[in-house]
N, C-alpha and C positions, 0 to 999 in steps of 0.2 A: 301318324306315320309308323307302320311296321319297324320292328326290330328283330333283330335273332341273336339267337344266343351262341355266340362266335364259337366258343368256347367247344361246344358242341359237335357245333359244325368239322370243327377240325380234329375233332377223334373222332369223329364217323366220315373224313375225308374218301378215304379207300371205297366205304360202301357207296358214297353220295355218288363220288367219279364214276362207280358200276351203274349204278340206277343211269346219271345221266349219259352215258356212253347207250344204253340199252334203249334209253328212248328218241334218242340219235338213230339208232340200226332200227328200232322197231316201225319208224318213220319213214325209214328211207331216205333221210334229208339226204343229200348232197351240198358240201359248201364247207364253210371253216364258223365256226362257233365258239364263241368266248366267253367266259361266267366269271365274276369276281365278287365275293361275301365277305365285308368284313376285310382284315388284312392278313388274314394267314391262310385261303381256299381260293385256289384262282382253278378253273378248268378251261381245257383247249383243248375240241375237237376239232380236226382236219377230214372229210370223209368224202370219196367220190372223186370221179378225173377233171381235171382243169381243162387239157386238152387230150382226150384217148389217142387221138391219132398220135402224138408225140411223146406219149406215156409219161405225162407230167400230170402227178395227182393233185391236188387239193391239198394247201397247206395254210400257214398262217402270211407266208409273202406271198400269195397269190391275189391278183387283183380282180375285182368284181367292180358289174355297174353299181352302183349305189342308189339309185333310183331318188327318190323323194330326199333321202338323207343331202343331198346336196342343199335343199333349202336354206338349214343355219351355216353353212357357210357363207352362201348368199348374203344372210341378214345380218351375221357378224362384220361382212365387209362393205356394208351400207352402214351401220353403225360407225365403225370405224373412222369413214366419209366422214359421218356428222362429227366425231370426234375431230376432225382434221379439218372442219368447217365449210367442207367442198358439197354438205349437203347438211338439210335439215328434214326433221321426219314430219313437219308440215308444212315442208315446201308441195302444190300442188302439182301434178306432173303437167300440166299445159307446158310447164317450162320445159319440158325432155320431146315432148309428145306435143308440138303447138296445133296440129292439123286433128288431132283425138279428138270427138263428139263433145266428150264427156271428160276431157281432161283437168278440169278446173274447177268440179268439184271432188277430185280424189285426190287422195295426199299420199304423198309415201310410206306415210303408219298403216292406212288403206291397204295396201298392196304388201306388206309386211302380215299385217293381222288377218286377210283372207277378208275385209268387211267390204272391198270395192264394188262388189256388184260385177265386176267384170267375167262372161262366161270363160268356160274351160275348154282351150284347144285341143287340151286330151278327152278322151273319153272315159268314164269310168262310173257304176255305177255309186261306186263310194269310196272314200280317199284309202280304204285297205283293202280294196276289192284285187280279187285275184286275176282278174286281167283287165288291161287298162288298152284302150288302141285309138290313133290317134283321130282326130272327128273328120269323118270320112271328105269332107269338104275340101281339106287339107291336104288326105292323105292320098287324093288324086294327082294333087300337086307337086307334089315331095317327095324325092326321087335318091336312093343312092349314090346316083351321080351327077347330083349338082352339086353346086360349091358350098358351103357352109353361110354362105352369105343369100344365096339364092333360096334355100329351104327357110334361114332365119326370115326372109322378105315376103317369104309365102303367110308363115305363122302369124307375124305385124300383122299385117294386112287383112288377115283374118278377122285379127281381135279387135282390130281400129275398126272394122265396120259393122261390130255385133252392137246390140241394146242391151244397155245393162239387167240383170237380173230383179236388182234392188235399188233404193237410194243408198251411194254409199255413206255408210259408218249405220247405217239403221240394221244389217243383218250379219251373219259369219256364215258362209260359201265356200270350201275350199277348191280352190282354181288354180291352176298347175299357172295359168296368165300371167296371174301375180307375181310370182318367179320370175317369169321368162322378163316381164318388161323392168323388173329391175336389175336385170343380169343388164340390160341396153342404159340404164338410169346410172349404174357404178360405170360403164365405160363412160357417159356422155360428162362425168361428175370427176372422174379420174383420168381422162386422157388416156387414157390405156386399153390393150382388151381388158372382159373379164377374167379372165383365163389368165391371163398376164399379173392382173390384179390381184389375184388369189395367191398365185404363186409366188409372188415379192413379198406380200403383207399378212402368209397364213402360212401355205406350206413351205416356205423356207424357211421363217424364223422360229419353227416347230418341227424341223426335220421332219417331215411328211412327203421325205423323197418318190415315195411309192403313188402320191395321188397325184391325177391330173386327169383330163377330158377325153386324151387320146388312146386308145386301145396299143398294147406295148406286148413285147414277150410274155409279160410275169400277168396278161388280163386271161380269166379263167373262160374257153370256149362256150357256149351255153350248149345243152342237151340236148333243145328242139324238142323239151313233150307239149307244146303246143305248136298247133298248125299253122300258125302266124306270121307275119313277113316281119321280118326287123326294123320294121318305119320309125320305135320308138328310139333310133342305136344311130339313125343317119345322122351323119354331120351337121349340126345347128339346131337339131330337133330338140334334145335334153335339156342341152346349156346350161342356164343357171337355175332352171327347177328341176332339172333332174338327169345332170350329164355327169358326174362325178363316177370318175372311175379311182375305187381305193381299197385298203387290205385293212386289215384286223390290226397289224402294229400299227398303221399310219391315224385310225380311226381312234386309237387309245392315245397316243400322243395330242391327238386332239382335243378328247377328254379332260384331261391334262394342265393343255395350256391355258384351253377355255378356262376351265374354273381358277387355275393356279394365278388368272389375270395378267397371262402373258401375251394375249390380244385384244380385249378390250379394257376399259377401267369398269371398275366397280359402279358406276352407276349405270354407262351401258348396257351392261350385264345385267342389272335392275331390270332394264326396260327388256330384254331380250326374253327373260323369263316370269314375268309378270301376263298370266293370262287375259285374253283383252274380251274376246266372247269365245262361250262353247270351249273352257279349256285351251283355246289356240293363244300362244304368245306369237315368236316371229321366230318361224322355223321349226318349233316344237311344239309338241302339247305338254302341257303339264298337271301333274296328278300330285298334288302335295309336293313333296321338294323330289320326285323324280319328271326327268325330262326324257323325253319319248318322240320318237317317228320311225314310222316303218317307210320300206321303199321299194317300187316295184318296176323295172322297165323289160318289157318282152318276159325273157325267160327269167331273168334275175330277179332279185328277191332281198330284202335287208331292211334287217332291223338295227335301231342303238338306243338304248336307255340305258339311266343313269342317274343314280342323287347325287345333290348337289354337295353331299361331304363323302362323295366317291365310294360309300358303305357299301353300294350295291354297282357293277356295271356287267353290263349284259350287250354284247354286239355279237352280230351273224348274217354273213354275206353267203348268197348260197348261186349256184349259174345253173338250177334245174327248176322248170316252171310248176314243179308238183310239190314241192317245197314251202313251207313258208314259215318263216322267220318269226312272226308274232306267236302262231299257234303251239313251236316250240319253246318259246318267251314262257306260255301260260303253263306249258305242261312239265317245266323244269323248275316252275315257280312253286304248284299246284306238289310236287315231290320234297319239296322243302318246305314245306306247310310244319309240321311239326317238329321244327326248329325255331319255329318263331315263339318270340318272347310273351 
């Protein structure tokens, strides 16, 4: 595991904040950017309009889709379940899903770890690829103005009559599905929406007043630099693989509580960050003790990684599709190179 020499770092603050402010502007990102080394160099760039027409720029309360980053939310509030004994992570889904093909040989660890076999409603050439749209099958179907119930019914339905890819637990596939059927697995297991669920047992008792599914004042407009229609942004399409609208304080407080063990327990949290294949745990990837996923819906764009004794965090929510959050991850890393230990 890298280390840096803290010490360093924070008499050469002033320069490091120029270099990265410079590769922010030399970029052109657009979006709100967070860096933290150690305990004494935090950076926060804000850069770009949230909404022009309104003259409300890009700050640190401004809210973005979060795209993918919604998964460990997901999977922390499926744990949780099992904590709470409303589910287990090899109960098979026939029991949520009884009319599913193939639901009886997949488990919930399945659909957590990305090993189910089950294809992907989104499209996408690979899980950070820079545009993702939704599988044209679907996207005939799925309308802005239907009800969030009607678009969720089009996706089911999709997925309930594909052929799996694999036997599941033999391969690792990452499949937006996986998500989506356990966002319907926490409601079937909790009585509740998802959505509801989240916000009772994650962003409440974490102050994370800023996040939630619905687009509000403080959600940053996107750009339009691609030609695309918004199909990935309709009412029920996101959900629980990739509906999460949230800001840079609400996304650190999460940080936070995650590790501080103020929503899961310590062995949860075992299971949450323990790689199962291919680096994938449940929600994250993981690379030595930092935890990682980028996220991309339409225009938006986000990253968050993190080790696990908070030495290093790194989040960036951006609402322009020329943008991307990982590549400024590398080239802010790739600038601190000779600080390392």
């Amino acid at each position: 595991t890298e280390s840096y020499n803290y010490l360093l770092i924070k008499q050469d603050s002033d320069d490091i904040t120029a270099r990265l402010d410079k590769i922010i502007s030399d970029k052109k990102y657009k979006g709100t950017t967070y860096l933290k080394i150690g305990n004494d160099f935090e950076y926060l760039n804000a850069n770009g309009d949230a909404n022009a027409d309104k003259h409300m720029t890009n700050s640190i309360d401004t809210c973005y889709y979060a795209g993918s980053v919604t998964k460990q939310f997901t999977a922390a509030a499926v744990l949780k379940l099992c904590e709470d004994k409303k589910l287990s992570l090899s109960d098979t889904i026939d029991k949520f899903f009884p009319s599913f093909k193939n639901s009886d040989k997949i488990t919930v660890r399945n659909l957590l770890t990305m090993t189910s076999g089950i294809k992907n409603y989104v499209k996408r050439d690979n899980e950070t690829d820079s545009v993702i749209i939704l599988n044209p099958e679907i996207e005939e179907k799925t309308s802005k103005d239907n009800s969030e119930k009607e678009n969720k019914n089009t996706i089911l339905n999709w997925i309930f009559t594909q052929d799996l890819s694999f036997e599941p637990d033999s391969e690792f596939m990452y499949s937006d599905s996986n998500y989506y059927l356990l966002g319907e697995i926490i409601e079937k297991a909790s009585g509740e929406s998802y959505e509801k669920y989240l916000e009772e047992n994650i962003f409440k008792p974490l102050g994370m007043n800023s996040s939630s599914f619905e687009p509000g004042e403080k959600t940053a407009v996107s750009y339009q630099g691609t030609n695309s229609n918004d199909s990935l942004l309709y009412s029920g399409v996101g959900y629980s693989s990739m509906g999460l609208i949230s800001n840079i304080s609400d996304l650190l407080k999460w940080v936070d509580g995650l590790l501080d063990g103020a929503v899961l327990s310590e062995e949860s949290l075992e299971q949450m960050f323990t790689p199962y294949k291919e680096n994938y745990a449940m929600g994250f990837y993981i690379y030595g003790n930092k935890l990682s996923h980028t996220g991309r819906t339409e225009d938006y764009n986000s990253m968050l990684s993190f080790t696990k004794d908070k030495s290093e965090i790194f989040v960036s929510l951006s609402n322009y599709a020329y943008s991307d959050s990982a590549y400024i991850y590398r080239l802010f890393k790739n600038s601190l190179k000779k600080y390392l230990n």
